[in-house]
N, C-alpha and C positions, 0 to 999 in steps of 0.2 A: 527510529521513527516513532514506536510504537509509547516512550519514554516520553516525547514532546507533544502527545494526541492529547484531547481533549475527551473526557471520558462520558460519555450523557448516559447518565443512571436510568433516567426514563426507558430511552428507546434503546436502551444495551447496543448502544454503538460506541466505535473508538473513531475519532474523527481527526483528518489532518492538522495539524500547524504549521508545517513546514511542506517546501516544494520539492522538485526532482534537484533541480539546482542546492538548496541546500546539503541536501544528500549526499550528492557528489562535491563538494567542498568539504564536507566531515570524512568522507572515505578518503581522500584524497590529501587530507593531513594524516590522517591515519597509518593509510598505506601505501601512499606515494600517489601517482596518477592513476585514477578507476578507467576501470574498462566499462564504457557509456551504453554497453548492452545490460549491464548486469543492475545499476542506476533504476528502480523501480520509476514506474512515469507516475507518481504522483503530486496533484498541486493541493493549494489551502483549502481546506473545506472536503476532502475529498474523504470518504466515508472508508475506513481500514480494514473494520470488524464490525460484524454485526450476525445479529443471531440467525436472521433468514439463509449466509453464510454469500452474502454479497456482496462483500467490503474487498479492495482492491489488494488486500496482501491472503485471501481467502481462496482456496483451491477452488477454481469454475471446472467441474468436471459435464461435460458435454458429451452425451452418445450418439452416434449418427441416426438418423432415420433408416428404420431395417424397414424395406416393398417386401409385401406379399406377392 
C-alpha cells in the first residue's frame, strides 16, 4: 500500500491510492484467498502516515480514563 501512496512533502503525509478491495486482490494473487480480517479497511484518499501519528496504518494507542 505504502508503494502506491501519494507522498505530500508539505504536510508529511502518505496518502491513499488504492482501496480495501484492491488490497485483497493483490493478497490474494499472492497468496491464494486472504482472510478478510486481516485486509486493512482502507479506501482512496485515506490518510496512511502522518506526523501527528494519525494515519490509518499508525498505532492509536488509547488509555482508559483512571476516577479518582
Amino acid at each position: 500500500m505504502q508503494d502506491k501512496a501519494f507522498f505530500d512533502k508539505l504536510k508529511g503525509e502518505s496518502v491513499s491510492r488504492s482501496t480495501s478491495y484492491d488490497v485483497a486482490f493483490h493478497l490474494a494473487i499472492a497468496f491464494g484467498e486472504p482472510i478478510s480480517e486481516i485486509v486493512p479497511k482502507v479506501e482512496h484518499g485515506d490518510v496512511l502516515t502522518n506526523p501527528r501519528g494519525e494515519g490509518v496504518f499508525q498505532l492509536q494507542i488509547t488509555c482508559p480514563l483512571i476516577d479518582n
